[in-house]
Structures are given as structure tokens and as C-alpha cells.
C-alpha positions, 0 to 999 in steps of 0.5 A: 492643950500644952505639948508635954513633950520634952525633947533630950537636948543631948541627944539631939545634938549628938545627932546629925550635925554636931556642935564642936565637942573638946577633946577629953585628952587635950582641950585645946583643940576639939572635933565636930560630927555627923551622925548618919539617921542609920546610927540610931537602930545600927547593930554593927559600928558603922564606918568612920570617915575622918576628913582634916582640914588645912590652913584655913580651918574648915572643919564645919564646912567639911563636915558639912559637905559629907553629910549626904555622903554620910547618910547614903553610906551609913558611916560617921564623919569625923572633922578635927579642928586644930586651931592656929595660934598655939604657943605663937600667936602667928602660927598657921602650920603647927598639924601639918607636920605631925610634932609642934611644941611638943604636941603630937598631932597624930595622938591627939587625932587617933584620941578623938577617934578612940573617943568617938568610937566609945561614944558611938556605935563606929568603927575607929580600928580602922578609918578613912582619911582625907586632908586636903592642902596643909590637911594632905600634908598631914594625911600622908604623913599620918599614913607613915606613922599609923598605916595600921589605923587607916583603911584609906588614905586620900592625900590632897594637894599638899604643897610640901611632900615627905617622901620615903627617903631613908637618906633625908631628914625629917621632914623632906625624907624620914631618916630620922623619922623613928628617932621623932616619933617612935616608930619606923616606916612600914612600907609593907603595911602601907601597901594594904592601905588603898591610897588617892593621890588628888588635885585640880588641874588648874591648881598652879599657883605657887605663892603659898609653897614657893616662900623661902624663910618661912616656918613651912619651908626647908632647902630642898623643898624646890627639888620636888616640883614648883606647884602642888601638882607637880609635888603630888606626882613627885609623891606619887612617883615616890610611893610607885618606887616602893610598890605602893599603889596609888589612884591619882585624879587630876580634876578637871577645872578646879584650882585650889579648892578643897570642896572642889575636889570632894566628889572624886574624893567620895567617888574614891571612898565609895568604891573602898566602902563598897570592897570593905 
């Protein structure tokens, strides 16, 4: 007897681990999925979790190393992939600091969630964010511009910090942070947003963030520490002066490792879910 039974394919892949999906605003650069089983008989939207890859592009492997996470907690995962290359075939960092060739990189990622939030029964008022190395550069820096957006920030690693410093130009300090991107700093809205400040122990090595002459470096970048975790804790230093709470984990035994580091990441979401 032949199985009649016809599956919906688009469906099936909207569910689950998705396939990479275009974004309808800019289709240079797209977003892939997980769909928690609980989407398909939730009445409320559920959270979403929005983790940025770094300079190697992992969006898929993020993705998939929250699938469990997204399952106990109910939420969405949203993993964007900013493709290097764009305009300069040599380019690795065109994200990292929000404005590249005229791209805004913070738009294109709040269009991805305001997509997904239409698509699916999620919550994309307000999101929780990971980056981790170029993706933590991005993150703190998104927390700058959108704090509204965010209901948390975990900031990994990043090897070239923003601090807020009104007296210092983009992208060390955020003098003229408004005059790029149409918006003034909010400290007191980034107050509300619950931030982690995270890195491996082991994390020492500095041939990728001590490189003067790159596209990536600035004079002055030196001042604020010679490795990522010393840069961290000059961030972290930073936000403390303007009363902005921040939970710092140094993981034990790991180097620069972005999965390495997820755990305590979910450890650090779990606990923002569970006050949400």
C-alpha cells in the first residue's frame, strides 16, 4: 500500500535547525534558525536569542550549539551571517564596528529580527545578545546604539574595546558616536540591560589584536590592555565608572574559544530568563 502521506517541506524546514534564509532587506547577507518544538502550540511569543558570530563566520555551529538550550527554555535562536568579503575581497571585519561602506550592520540585524518576529510567534521587542570575538566587539557596541532592543548583553572576548568616552573618537571612544550613526549614548538605558563580560583564562595570545597597520587597529588601541582579557576588564573597569553592572566570568581553561565559552554564556541567559 503506498504511503499517501505528503510532508510540507516548508514547514519542515522552518522548523527545528533551519536552512540559511536571505535577509528580505539586504540579500548579501542572511540568518539561519532554531525552532524550539514548543513554537508550534505556543500562545505567547517566545524569547529570542541572537548570538553573532566572529571573524570566522560560525553562524551554523552556534546555532547549533544552542539547540538544546533553545529546547529547555522554550525561545528562538537567531544566528546572523555577515559574509567576509564585501566590496574588498580581502576583508575580514567589515561587522565588527557597526558602519562599513556604507552598510549599517546594526539595521541589517534589528531587520532580521523584526523579519523573524513576523514570521514567528517570538519576542523581537527585546532580545538576547551574544558575540563572541569580532561577535563581542559587535555586541558591545550594539548595546551603545540599541540598548532599548536588548534584554541582554553577553560580550565575549573581544580584542578591540569602545569605551565610553565622550572625549575620544569612534571607534576607541564615542565622541562622535551620534554624529555616525544618529543616536547618543544612553547610559541610563543601558543600565537596565543585564550584561556579561566573559573570557577564557587561557585566553593570552595576541598575534590577531596586537597588529599595527591593519584595517582593524587604531593608535591607542595598546592603552587598553595587551590580550583580550586584559581589554575585557579595561571595558569592564569602564562600564563600573558609569554605574553599569557588570557579571565578568573568567572560564577556567579555556583559550580563545567561542563554543568553549557557551555554557556560562547559558548559564548567564538562563538566570536573565528565569527574572524575565
Amino acid at each position: 500500500m503506498t504511503d499517501t502521506k505528503v510532508k510540507d517541506t516548508r514547514n519542515f524546514y522552518r522548523t527545528g535547525a533551519t536552512p540559511l534564509f536571505a535577509c528580505r532587506s539586504d540579500q548579501r547577507f542572511s540568518y539561519c534558525l532554531y525552532v524550539p518544538h514548543a513554537h508550534r502550540d505556543a500562545t505567547e511569543p517566545l524569547p529570542l536569542v541572537v548570538i553573532m558570530h566572529g571573524t570566522g563566520r560560525m553562524a551554523p555551529q552556534y546555532r547549533d550549539a544552542f539547540a538544546d538550550f533553545a529546547e529547555q527554555h522554550d525561545c528562538v535562536v537567531l544566528a546572523p551571517l555577515f559574509p567576509a568579503g564585501i566590496d574588498d575581497p580581502d576583508d575580514l571585519h567589515n561587522f565588527k564596528f557597526i558602519e562599513y561602506h556604507g552598510i549599517r550592520f546594526d539595521l541589517i540585524m534589528l531587520d532580521m529580527v523584526d523579519e523573524v518576529s513576523e514570521r514567528y510567534r517570538v519576542n523581537g521587542r527585546r532580545f538576547l545578545l551574544h558575540g563572541f570575538s569580532g561577535g563581542g566587539q559587535f555586541t558591545h557596541r550594539m548595546l551603545y546604539l540599541h540598548p532599548d532592543r536588548l534584554a541582554a548583553a553577553s560580550i565575549g572576548a573581544p580584542g578591540r574595546i569602545t569605551r565610553l568616552d565622550p572625549d575620544t573618537a569612534w571607534w576607541l571612544g564615542t565622541r562622535d558616536l551620534g554624529e555616525r550613526f544618529g543616536r547618543s549614548v544612553d547610559t541610563a538605558a543601558i543600565r537596565e540591560v543585564p550584561v556579561q563580560m566573559i573570557v577564557g583564562d587561557q585566553d593570552v595570545e595576541t598575534w590577531e589584536i596586537n597588529n599595527p597597520g591593519d584595517s582593524n587597529w587604531m593608535p591607542g588601541v595598546e592603552a587598553t590592555g595587551d590580550t583580550r582579557i586584559a581589554r575585557l576588564q579595561t571595558l569592564q573597569r569602564d562600564f563600573e565608572a558609569h554605574d553599569i553592572a557588570v557579571r565578568f566570568d573568567l572560564v577556567p581553561g579555556i583559550a580563545h574559544d567561542g563554543l568553549g565559552v557557551l555554557p556560562t554564556v547559558q548559564e548567564f541567559f538562563t538566570d536573565v530568563l528565569s527574572r524575565s
